[in-house]
VMD Tcl script that draws the C-alpha trace (Angstrom):
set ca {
  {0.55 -2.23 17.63}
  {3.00 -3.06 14.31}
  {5.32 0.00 14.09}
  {4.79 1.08 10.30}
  {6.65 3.90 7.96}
  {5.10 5.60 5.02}
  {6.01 3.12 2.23}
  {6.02 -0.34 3.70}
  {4.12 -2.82 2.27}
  {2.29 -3.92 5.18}
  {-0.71 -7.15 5.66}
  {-3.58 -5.69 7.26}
  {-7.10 -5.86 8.08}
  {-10.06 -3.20 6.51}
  {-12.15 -4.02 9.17}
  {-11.34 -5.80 12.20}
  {-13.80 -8.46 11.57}
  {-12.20 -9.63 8.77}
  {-11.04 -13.05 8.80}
  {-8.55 -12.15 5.40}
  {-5.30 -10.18 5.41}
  {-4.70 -8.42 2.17}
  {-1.63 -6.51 0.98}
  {-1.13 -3.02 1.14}
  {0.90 -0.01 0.90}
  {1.22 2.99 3.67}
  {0.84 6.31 2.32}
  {0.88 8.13 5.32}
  {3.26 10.61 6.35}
  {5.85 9.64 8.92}
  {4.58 11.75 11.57}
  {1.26 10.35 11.27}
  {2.53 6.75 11.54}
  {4.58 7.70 14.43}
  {1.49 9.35 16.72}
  {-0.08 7.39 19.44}
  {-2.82 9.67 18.77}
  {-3.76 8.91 15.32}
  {-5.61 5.81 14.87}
  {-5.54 5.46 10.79}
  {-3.88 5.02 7.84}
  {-4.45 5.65 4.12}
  {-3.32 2.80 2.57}
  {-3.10 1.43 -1.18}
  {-4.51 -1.87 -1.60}
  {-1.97 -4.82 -3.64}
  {-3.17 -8.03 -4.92}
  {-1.08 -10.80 -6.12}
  {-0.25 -10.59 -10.18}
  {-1.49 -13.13 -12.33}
  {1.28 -14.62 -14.37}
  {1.01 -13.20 -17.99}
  {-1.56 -11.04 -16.89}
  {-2.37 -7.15 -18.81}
  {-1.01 -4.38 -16.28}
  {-4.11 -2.28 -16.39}
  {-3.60 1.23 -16.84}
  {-4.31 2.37 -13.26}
  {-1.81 -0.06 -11.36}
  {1.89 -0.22 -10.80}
  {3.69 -3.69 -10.27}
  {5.99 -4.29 -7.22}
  {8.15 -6.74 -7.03}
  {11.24 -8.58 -4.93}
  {12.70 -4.97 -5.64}
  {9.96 -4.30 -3.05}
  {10.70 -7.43 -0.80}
  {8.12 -9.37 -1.63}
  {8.27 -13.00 -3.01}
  {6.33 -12.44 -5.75}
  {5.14 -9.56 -8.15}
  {1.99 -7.84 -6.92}
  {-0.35 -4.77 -8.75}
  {-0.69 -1.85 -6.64}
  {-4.22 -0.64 -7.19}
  {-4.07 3.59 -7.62}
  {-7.84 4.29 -7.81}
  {-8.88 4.02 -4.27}
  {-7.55 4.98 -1.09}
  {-8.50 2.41 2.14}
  {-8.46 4.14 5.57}
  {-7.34 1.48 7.81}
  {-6.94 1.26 11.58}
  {-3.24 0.95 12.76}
  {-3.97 -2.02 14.78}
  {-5.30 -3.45 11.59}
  {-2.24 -4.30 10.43}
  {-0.75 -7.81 11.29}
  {3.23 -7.44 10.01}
  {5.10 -5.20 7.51}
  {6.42 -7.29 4.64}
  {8.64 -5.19 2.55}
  {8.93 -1.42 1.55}
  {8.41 0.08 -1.76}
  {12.01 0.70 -3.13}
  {12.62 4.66 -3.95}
  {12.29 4.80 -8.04}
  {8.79 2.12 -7.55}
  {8.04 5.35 -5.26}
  {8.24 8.40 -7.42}
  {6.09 5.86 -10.05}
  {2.94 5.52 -7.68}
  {2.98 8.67 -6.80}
  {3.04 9.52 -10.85}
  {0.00 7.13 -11.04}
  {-2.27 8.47 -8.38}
  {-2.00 11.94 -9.25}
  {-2.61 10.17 -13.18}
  {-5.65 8.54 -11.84}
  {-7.40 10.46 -9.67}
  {-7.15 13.51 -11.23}
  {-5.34 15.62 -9.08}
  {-4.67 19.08 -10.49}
  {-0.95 20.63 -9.27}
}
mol new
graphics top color blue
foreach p $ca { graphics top sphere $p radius 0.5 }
foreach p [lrange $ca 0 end-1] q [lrange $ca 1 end] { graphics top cylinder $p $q radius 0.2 }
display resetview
């Protein structure tokens, strides 16, 4: 199993059928990442931006800020619960002022009352 950190941008699989990787982010708290007992994740799911594309209103864009090779939308609307052995390699981490913004955007978008 991949070590992983809340905030890494990680490749993983939903299900472990799945012949696709797909992009995502790690929401999970450290200590949760860090147990041998716990066998998920909550992750946010990325997909490649089109060039010249609209930013739509519930996604934040990453970019090589974020160590990746290309800008990518971070999708705030749903939350994926993913097994940790899911996840096939960790391929950047979200850089700290790209954090404070998701976090902004899924409390936007889901609702959530403070």
């Amino acid at each position: 199993m991949i070590p992983v950190r809340q905030w890494d941008i990680v490749r993983f699989r939903i299900r472990q059928q799945d012949r696709d990787l797909h992009r995502g982010i790690v929401l999970s708290g450290e200590e949760w990442c860090a147990s041998a007992h716990m066998a998920n994740l909550n992750v946010l799911a990325c997909s490649k931006r089109v060039p010249g594309g609209q930013v739509k209103p519930h996604q934040v864009v990453l970019n090589g800020a974020d160590g990746l090779e290309f800008q990518a939308t971070v999708d705030a609307r749903f939350l994926y619960v993913i097994p940790k052995d899911g996840v096939s390699e960790v391929i950047g981490r979200v850089s700290p002022e790209r954090r404070r913004i998701i976090g902004r955007k899924v409390i936007e978008v889901l609702r959530l009352l403070l």
